[in-house]
PDB file of N, CA, C and O in Angstrom, chain B, residues numbered from 101:
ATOM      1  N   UNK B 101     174.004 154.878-142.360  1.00  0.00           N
ATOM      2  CA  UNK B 101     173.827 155.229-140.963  1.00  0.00           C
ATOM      3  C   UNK B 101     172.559 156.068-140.820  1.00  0.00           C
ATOM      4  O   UNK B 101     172.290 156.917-141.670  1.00  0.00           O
ATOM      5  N   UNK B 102     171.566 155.790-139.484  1.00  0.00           N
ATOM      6  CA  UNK B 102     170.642 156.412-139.808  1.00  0.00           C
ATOM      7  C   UNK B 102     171.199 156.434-138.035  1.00  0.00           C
ATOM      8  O   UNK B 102     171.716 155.547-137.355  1.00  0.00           O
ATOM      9  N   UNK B 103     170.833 157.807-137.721  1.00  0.00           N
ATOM     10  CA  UNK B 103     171.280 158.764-136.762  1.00  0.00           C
ATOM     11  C   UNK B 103     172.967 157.572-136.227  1.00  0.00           C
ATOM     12  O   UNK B 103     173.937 157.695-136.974  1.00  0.00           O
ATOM     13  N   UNK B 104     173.080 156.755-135.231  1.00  0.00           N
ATOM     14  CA  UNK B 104     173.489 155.971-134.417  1.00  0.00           C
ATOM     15  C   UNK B 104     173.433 154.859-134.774  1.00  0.00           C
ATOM     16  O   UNK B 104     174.162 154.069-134.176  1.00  0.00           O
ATOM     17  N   UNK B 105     172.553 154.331-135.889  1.00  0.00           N
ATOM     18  CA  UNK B 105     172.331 153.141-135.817  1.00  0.00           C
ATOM     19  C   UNK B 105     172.933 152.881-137.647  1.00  0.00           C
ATOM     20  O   UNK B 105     173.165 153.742-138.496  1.00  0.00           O
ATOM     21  N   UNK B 106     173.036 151.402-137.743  1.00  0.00           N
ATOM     22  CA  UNK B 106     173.687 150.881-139.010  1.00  0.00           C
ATOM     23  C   UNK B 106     172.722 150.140-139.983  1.00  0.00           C
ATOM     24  O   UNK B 106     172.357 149.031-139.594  1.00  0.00           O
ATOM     25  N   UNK B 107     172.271 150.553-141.130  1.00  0.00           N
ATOM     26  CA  UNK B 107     171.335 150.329-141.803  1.00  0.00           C
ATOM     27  C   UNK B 107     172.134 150.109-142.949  1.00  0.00           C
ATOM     28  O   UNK B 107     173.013 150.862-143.368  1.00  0.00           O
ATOM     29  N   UNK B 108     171.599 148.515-143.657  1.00  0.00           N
ATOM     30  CA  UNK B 108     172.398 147.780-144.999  1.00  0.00           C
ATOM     31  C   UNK B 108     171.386 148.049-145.781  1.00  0.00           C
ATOM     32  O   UNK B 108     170.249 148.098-145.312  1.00  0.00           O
ATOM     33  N   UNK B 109     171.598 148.235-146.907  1.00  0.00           N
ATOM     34  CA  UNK B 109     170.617 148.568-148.325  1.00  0.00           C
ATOM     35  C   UNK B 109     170.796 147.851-149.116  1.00  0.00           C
ATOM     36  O   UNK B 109     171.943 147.869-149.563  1.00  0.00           O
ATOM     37  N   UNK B 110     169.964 146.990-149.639  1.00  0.00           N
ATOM     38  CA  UNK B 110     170.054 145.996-150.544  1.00  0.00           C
ATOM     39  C   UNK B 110     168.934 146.167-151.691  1.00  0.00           C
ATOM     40  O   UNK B 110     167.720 146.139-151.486  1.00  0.00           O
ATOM     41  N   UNK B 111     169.606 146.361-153.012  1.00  0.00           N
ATOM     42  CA  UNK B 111     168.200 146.449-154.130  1.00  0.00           C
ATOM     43  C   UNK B 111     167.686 145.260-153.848  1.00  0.00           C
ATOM     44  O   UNK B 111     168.337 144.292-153.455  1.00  0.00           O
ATOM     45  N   UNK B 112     166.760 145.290-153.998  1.00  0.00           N
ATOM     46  CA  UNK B 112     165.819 144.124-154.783  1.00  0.00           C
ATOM     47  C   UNK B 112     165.789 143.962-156.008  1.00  0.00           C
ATOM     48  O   UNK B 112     165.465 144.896-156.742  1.00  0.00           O
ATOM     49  N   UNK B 113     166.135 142.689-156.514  1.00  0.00           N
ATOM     50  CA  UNK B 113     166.615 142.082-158.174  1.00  0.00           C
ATOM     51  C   UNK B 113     165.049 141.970-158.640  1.00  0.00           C
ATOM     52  O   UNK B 113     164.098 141.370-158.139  1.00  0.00           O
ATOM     53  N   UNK B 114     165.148 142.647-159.595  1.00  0.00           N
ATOM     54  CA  UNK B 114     163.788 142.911-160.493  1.00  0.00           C
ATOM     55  C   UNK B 114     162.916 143.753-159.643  1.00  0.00           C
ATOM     56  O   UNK B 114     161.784 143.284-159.520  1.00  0.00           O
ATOM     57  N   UNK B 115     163.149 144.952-158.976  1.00  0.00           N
ATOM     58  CA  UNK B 115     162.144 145.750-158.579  1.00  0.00           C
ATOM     59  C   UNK B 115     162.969 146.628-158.526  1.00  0.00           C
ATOM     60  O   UNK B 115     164.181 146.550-158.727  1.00  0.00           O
ATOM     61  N   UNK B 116     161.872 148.165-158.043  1.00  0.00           N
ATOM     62  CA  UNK B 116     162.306 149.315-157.937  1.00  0.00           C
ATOM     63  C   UNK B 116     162.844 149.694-156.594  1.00  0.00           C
ATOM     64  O   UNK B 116     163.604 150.591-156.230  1.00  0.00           O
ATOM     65  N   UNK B 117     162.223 148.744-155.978  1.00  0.00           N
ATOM     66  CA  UNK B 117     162.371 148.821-154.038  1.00  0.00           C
ATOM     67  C   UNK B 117     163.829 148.693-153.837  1.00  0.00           C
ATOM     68  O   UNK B 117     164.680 148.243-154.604  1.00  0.00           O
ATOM     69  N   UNK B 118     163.937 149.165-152.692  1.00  0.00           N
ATOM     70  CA  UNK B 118     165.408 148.330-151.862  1.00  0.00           C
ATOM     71  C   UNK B 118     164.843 148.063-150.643  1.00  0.00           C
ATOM     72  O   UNK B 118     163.798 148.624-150.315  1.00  0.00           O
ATOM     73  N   UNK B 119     165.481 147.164-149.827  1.00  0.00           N
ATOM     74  CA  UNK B 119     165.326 146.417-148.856  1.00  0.00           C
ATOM     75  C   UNK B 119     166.562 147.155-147.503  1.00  0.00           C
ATOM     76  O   UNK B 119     167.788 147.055-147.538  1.00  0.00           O
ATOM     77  N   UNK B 120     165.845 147.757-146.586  1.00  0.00           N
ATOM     78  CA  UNK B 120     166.316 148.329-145.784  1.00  0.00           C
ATOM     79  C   UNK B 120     166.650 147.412-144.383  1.00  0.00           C
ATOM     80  O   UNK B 120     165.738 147.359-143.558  1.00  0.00           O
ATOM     81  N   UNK B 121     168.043 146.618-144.051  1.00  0.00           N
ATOM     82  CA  UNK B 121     168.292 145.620-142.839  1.00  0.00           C
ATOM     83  C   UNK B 121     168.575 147.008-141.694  1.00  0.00           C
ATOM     84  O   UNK B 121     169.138 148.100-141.768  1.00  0.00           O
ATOM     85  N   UNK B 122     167.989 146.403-140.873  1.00  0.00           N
ATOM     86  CA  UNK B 122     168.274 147.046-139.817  1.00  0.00           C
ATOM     87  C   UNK B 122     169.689 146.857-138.887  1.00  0.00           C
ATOM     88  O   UNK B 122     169.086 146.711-137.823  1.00  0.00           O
ATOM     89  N   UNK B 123     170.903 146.767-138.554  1.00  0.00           N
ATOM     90  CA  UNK B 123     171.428 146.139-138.038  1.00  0.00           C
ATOM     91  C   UNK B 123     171.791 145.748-136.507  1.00  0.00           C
ATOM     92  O   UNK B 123     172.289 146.798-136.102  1.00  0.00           O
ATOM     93  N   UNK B 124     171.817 145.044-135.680  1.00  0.00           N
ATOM     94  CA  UNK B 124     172.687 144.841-134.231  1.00  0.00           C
ATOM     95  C   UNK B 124     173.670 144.155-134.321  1.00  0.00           C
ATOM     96  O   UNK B 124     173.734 142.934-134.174  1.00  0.00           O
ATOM     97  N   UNK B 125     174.649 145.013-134.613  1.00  0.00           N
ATOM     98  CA  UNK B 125     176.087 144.126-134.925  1.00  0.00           C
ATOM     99  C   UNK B 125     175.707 143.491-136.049  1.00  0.00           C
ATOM    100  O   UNK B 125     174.780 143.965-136.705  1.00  0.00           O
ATOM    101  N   UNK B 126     176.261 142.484-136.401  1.00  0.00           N
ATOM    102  CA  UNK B 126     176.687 141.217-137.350  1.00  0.00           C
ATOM    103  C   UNK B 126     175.381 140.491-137.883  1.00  0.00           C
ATOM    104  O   UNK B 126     175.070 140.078-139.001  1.00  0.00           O
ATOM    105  N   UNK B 127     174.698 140.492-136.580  1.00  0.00           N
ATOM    106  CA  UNK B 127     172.917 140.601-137.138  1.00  0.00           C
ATOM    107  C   UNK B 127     172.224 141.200-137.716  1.00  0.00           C
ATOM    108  O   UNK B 127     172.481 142.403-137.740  1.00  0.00           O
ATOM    109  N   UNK B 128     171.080 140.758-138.431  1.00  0.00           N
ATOM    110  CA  UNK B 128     169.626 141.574-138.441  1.00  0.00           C
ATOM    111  C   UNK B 128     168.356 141.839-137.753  1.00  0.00           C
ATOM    112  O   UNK B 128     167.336 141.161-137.886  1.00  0.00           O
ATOM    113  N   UNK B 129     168.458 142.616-137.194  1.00  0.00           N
ATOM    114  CA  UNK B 129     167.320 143.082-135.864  1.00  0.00           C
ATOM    115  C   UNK B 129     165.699 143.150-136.897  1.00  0.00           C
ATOM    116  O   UNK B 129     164.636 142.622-136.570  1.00  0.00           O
ATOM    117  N   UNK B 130     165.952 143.922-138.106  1.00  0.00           N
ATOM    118  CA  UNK B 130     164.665 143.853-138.014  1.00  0.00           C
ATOM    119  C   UNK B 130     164.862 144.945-140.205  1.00  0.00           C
ATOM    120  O   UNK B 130     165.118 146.105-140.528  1.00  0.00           O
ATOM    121  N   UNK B 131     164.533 143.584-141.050  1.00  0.00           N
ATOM    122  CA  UNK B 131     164.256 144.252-142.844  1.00  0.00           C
ATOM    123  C   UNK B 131     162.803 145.251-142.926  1.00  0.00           C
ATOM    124  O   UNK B 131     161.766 145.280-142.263  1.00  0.00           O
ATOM    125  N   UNK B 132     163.317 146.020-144.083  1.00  0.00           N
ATOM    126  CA  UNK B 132     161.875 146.702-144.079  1.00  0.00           C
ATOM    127  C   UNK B 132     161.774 147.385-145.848  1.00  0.00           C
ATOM    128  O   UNK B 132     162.668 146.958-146.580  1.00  0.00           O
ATOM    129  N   UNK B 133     161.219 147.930-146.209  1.00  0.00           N
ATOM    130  CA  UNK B 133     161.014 148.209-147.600  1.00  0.00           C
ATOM    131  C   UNK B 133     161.510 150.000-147.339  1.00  0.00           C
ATOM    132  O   UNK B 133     162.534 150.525-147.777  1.00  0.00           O
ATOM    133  N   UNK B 134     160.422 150.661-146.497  1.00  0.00           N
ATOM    134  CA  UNK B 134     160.914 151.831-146.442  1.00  0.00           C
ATOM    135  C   UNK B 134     162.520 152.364-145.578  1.00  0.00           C
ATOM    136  O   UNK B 134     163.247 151.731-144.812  1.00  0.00           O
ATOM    137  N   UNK B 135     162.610 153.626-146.057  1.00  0.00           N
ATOM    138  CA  UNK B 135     163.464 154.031-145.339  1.00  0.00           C
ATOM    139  C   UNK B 135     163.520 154.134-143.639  1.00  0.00           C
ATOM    140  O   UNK B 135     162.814 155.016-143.151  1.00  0.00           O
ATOM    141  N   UNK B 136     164.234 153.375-142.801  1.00  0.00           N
ATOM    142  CA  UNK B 136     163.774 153.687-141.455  1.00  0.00           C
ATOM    143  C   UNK B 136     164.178 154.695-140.654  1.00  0.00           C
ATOM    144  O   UNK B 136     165.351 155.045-140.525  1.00  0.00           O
ATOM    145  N   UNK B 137     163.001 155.300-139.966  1.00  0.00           N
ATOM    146  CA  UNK B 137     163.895 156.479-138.831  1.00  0.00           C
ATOM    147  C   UNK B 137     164.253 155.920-137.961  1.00  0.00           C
ATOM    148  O   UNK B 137     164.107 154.705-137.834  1.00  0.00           O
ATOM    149  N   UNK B 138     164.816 156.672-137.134  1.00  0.00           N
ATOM    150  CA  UNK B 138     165.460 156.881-135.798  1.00  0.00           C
ATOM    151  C   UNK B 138     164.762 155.473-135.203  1.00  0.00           C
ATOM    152  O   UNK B 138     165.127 154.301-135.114  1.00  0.00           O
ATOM    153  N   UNK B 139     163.438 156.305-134.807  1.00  0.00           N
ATOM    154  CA  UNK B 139     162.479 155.252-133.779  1.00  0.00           C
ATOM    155  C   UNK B 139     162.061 154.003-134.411  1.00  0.00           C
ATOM    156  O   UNK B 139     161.460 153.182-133.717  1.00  0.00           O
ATOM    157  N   UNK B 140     162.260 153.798-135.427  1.00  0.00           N
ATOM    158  CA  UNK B 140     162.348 152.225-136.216  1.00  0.00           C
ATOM    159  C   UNK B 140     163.407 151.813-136.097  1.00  0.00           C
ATOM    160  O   UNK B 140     163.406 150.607-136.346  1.00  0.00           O
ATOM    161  N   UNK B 141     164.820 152.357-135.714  1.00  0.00           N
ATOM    162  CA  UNK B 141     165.799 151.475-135.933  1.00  0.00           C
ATOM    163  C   UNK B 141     165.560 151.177-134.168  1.00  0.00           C
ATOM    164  O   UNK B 141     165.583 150.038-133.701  1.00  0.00           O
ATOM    165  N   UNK B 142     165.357 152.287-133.425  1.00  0.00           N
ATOM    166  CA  UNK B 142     165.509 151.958-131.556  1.00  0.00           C
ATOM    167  C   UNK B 142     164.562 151.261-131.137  1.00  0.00           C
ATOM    168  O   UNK B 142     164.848 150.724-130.066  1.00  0.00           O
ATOM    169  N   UNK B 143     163.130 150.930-131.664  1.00  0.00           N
ATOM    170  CA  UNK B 143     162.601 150.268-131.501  1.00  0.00           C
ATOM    171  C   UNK B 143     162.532 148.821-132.245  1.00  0.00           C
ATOM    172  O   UNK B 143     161.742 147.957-131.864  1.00  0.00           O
ATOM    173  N   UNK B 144     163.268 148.660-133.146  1.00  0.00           N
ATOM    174  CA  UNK B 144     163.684 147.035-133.850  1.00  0.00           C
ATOM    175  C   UNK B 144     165.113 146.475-132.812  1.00  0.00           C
ATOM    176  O   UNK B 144     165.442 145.293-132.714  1.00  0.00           O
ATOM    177  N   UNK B 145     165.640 147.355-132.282  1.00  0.00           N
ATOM    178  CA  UNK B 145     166.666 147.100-131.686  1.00  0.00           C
ATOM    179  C   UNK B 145     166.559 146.872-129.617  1.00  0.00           C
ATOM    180  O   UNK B 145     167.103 146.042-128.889  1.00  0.00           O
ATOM    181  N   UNK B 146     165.955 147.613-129.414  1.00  0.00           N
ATOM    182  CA  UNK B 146     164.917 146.984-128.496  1.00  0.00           C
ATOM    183  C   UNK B 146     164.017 146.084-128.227  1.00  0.00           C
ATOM    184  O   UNK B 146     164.086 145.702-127.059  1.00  0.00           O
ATOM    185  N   UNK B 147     163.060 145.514-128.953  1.00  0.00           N
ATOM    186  CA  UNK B 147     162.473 144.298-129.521  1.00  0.00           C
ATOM    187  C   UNK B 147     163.315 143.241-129.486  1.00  0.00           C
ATOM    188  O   UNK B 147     163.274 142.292-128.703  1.00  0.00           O
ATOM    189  N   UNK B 148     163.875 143.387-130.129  1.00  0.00           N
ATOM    190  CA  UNK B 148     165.293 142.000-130.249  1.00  0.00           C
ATOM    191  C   UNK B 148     166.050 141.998-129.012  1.00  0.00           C
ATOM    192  O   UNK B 148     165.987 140.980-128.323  1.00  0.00           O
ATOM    193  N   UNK B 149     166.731 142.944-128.632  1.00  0.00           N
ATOM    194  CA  UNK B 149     166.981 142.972-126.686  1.00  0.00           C
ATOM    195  C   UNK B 149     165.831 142.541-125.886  1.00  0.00           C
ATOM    196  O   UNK B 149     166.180 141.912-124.887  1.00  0.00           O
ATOM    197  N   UNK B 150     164.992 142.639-125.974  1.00  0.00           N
ATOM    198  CA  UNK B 150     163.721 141.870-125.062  1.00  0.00           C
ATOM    199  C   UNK B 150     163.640 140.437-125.633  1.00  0.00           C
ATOM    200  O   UNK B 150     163.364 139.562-124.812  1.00  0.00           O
ATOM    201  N   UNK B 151     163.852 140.041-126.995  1.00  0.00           N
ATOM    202  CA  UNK B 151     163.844 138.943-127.264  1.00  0.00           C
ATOM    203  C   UNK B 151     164.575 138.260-127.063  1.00  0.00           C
ATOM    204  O   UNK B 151     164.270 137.069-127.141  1.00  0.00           O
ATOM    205  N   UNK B 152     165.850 138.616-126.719  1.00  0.00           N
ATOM    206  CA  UNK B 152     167.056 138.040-126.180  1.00  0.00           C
ATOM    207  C   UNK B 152     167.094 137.406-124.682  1.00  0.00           C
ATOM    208  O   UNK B 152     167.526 136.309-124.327  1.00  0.00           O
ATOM    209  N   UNK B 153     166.587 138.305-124.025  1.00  0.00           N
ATOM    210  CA  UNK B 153     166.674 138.611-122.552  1.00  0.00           C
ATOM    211  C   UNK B 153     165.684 137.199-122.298  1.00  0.00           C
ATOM    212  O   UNK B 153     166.105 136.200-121.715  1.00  0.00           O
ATOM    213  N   UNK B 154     164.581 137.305-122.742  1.00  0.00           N
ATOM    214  CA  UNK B 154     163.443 136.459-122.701  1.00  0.00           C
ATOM    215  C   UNK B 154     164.122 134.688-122.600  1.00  0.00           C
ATOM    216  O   UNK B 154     164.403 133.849-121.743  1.00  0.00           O
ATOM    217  N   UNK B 155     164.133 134.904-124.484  1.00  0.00           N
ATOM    218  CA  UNK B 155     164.903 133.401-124.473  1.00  0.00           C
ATOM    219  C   UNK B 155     165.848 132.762-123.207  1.00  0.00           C
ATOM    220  O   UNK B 155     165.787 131.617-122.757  1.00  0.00           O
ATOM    221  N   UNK B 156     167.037 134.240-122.638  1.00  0.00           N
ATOM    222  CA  UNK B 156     168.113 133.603-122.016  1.00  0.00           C
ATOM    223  C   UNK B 156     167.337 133.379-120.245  1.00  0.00           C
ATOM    224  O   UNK B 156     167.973 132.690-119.447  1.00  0.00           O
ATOM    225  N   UNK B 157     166.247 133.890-119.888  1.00  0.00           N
ATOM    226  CA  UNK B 157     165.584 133.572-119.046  1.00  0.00           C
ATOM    227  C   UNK B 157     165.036 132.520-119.270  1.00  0.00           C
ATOM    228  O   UNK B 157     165.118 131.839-118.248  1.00  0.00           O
ATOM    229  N   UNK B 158     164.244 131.730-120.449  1.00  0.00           N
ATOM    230  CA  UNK B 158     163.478 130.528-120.793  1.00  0.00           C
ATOM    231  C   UNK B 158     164.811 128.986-120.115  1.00  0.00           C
ATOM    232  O   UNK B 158     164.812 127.950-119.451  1.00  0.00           O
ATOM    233  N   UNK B 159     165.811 129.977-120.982  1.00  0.00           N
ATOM    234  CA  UNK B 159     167.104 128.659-120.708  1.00  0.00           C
ATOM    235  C   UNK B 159     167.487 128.139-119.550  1.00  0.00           C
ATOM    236  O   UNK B 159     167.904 127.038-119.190  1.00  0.00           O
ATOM    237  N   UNK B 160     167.213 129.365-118.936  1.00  0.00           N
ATOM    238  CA  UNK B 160     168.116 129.175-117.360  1.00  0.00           C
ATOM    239  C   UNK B 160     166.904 128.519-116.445  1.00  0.00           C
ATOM    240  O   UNK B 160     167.126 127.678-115.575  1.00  0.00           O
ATOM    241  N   UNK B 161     165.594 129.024-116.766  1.00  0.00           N
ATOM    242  CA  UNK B 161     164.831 128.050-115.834  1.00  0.00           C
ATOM    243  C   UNK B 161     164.305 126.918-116.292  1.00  0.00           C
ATOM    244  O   UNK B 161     163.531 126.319-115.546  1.00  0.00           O
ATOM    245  N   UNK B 162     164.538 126.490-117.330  1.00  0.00           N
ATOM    246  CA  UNK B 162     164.647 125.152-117.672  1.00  0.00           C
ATOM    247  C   UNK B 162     165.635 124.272-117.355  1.00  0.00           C
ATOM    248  O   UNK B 162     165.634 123.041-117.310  1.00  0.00           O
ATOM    249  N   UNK B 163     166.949 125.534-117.023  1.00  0.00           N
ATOM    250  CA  UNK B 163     168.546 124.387-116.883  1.00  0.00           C
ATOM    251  C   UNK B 163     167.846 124.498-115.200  1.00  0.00           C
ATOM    252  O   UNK B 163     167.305 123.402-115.050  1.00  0.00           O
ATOM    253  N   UNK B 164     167.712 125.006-114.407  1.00  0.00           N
ATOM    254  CA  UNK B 164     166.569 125.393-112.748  1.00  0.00           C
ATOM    255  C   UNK B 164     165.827 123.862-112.444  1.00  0.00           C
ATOM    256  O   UNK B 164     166.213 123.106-111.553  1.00  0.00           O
ATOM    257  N   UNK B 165     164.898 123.628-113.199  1.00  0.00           N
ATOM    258  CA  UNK B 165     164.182 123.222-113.072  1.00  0.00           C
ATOM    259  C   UNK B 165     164.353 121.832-113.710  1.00  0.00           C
ATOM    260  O   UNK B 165     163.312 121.175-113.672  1.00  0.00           O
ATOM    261  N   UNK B 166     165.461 121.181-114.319  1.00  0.00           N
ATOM    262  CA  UNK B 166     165.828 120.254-114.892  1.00  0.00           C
ATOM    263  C   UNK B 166     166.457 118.903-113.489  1.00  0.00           C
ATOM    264  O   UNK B 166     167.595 118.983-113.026  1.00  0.00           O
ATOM    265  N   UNK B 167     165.710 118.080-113.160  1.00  0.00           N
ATOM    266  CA  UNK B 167     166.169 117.243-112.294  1.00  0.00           C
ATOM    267  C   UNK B 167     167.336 116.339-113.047  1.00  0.00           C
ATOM    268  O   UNK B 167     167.349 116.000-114.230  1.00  0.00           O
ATOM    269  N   UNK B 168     168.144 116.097-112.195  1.00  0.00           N
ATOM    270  CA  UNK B 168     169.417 115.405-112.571  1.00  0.00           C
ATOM    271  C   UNK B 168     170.054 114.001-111.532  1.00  0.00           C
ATOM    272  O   UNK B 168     169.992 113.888-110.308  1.00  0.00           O
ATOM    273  N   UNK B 169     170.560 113.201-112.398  1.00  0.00           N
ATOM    274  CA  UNK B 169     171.029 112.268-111.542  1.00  0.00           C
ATOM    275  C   UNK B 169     170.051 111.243-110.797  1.00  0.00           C
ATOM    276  O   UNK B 169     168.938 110.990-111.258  1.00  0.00           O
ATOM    277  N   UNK B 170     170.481 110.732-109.747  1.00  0.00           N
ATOM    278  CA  UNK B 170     168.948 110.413-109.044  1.00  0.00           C
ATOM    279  C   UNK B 170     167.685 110.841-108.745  1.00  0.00           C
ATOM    280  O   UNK B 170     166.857 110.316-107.999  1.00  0.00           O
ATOM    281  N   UNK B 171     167.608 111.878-109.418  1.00  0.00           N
ATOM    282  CA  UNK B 171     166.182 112.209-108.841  1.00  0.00           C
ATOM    283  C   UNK B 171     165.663 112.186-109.778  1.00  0.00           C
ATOM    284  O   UNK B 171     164.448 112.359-109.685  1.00  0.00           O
ATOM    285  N   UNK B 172     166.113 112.016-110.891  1.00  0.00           N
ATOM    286  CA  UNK B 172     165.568 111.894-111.957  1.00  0.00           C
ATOM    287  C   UNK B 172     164.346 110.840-112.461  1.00  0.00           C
ATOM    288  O   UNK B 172     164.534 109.742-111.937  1.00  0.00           O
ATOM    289  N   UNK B 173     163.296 110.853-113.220  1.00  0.00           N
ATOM    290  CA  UNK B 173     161.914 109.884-113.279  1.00  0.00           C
ATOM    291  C   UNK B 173     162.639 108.917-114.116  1.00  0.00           C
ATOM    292  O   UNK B 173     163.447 109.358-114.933  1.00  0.00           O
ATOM    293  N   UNK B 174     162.431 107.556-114.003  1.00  0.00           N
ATOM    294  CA  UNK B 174     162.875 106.406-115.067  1.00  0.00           C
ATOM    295  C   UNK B 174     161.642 106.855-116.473  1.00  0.00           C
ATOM    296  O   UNK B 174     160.571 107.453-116.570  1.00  0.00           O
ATOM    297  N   UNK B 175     162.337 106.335-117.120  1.00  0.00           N
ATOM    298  CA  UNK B 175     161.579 106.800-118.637  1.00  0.00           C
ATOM    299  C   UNK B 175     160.495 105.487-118.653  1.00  0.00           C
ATOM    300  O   UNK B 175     160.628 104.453-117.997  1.00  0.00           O
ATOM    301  N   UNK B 176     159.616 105.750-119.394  1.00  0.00           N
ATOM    302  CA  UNK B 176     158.782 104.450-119.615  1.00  0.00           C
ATOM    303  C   UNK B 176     158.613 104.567-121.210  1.00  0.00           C
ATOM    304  O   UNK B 176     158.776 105.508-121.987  1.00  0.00           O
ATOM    305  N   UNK B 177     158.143 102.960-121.416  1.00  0.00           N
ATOM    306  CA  UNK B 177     158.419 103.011-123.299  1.00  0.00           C
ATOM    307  C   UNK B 177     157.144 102.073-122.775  1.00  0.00           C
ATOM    308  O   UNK B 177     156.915 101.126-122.022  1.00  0.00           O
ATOM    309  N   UNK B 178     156.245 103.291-123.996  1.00  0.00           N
ATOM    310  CA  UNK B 178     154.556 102.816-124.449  1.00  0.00           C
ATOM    311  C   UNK B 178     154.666 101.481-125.344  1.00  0.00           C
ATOM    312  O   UNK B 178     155.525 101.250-126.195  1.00  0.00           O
ATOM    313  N   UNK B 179     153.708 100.744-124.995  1.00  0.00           N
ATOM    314  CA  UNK B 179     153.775  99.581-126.239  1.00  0.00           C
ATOM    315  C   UNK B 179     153.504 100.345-127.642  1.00  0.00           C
ATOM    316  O   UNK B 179     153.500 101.570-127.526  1.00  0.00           O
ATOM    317  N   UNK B 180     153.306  99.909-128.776  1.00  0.00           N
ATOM    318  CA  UNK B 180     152.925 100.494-130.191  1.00  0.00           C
ATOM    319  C   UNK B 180     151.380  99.587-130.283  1.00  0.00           C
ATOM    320  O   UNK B 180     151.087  98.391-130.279  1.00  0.00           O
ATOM    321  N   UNK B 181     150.727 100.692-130.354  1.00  0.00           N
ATOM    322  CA  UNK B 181     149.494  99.880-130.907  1.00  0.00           C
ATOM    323  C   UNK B 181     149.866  98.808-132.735  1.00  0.00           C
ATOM    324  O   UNK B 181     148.970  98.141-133.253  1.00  0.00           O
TER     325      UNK B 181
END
């Protein structure tokens, strides 16, 4: 635990390092070599909430903007050179 937040430690097989996961839930927000503070774990965890948010906006105006049914364009099939 690093303040609030849930940090997995994993050696690295054949090194001296460990591998620091950041966690959001069940996920990984964001690996790192050093130890992370505070503002590395709130800012890997923020990042990934904006990345989230983003994607689920990409979806919805694509499902928006997706014509259906009749209005839909007939497909055309190119000859093959």
């Amino acid at each position: 635990m690093v303040s609030a937040y849930v940090v997995h430690r994993k050696p690295l097989q054949g090194s001296v390092h460990t591998l620091y996961m950041i966690m959001d839930g069940g996920d990984v927000a964001r690996t790192q070599i050093s130890y992370p503070s505070e503002g590395d774990c709130e800012t890997a965890l923020r990042a990934r909430t904006n990345a989230r948010r983003a994607a689920c906006a990409a979806i919805s105006k694509a499902k928006r903007s997706g014509k259906k049914g009749w209005q839909a364009k007939p497909m055309t099939v190119k000859e093959a050179a």
